[in-house]
C-alpha positions in Angstrom: -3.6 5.9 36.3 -3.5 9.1 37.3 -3.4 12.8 35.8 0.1 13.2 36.1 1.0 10.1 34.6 -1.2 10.3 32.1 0.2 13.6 31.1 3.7 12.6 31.2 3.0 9.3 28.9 1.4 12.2 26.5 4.2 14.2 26.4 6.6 11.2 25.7 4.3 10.2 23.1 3.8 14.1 21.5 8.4 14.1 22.1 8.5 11.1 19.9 6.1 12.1 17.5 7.7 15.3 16.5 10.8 13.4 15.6 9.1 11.6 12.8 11.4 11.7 9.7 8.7 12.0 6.9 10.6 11.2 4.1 11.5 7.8 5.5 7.5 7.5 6.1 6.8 8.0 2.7 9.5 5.8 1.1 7.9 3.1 3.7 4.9 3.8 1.7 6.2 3.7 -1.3 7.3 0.3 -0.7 4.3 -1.4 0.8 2.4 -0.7 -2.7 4.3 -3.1 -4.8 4.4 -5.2 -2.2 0.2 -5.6 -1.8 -0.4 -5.7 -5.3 2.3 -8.4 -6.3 0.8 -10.3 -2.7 -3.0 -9.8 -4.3 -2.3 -10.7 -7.7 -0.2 -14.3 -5.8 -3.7 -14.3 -4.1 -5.6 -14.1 -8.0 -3.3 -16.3 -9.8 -3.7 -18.9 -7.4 -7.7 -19.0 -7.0 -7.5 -18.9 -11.1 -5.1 -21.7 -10.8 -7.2 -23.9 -8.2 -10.6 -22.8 -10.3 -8.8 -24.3 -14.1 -7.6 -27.5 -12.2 -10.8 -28.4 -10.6 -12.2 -27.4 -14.2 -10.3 -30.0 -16.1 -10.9 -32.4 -13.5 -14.2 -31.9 -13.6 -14.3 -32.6 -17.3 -12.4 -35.6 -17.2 -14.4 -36.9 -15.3 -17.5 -36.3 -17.3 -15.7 -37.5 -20.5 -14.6 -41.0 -18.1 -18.1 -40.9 -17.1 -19.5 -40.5 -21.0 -17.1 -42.5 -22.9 -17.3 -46.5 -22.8 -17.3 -48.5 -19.9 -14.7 -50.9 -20.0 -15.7 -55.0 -20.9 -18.6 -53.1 -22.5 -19.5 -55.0 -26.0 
């Protein structure tokens, strides 16, 4: 690439940055904070979810495994 082409693809780029309309910026913002957190805590409440299941599994298990055996006397 050369100078002069370089220079014109920065001025485009310093054109376009100048018409930046910061208040829609900042609502974008805005928005994408809700939206992170609810994704984070979908993240939390699932692991939580997964973590009880294999829990009570677990322990059913154990109390199938302790209890008595069936034909036992």
């Amino acid at each position: 690439m050369t100078t002069m082409t370089l220079n014109a693809a920065v001025d485009r780029i310093n054109e376009r940055a100048g018409q930046v309309d910061w208040r829609r910026v900042f609502l974008v913002a805005l928005m994408v904070l809700p939206f992170l957190l609810f994704y984070v805590a979908r993240l939390v409440v699932r692991a939580v979810g997964w973590v009880l299941a294999w829990l009570w599994a677990a322990g059913m298990e154990g109390w199938a495994a302790a209890g008595p055996k069936a034909g036992a006397p």
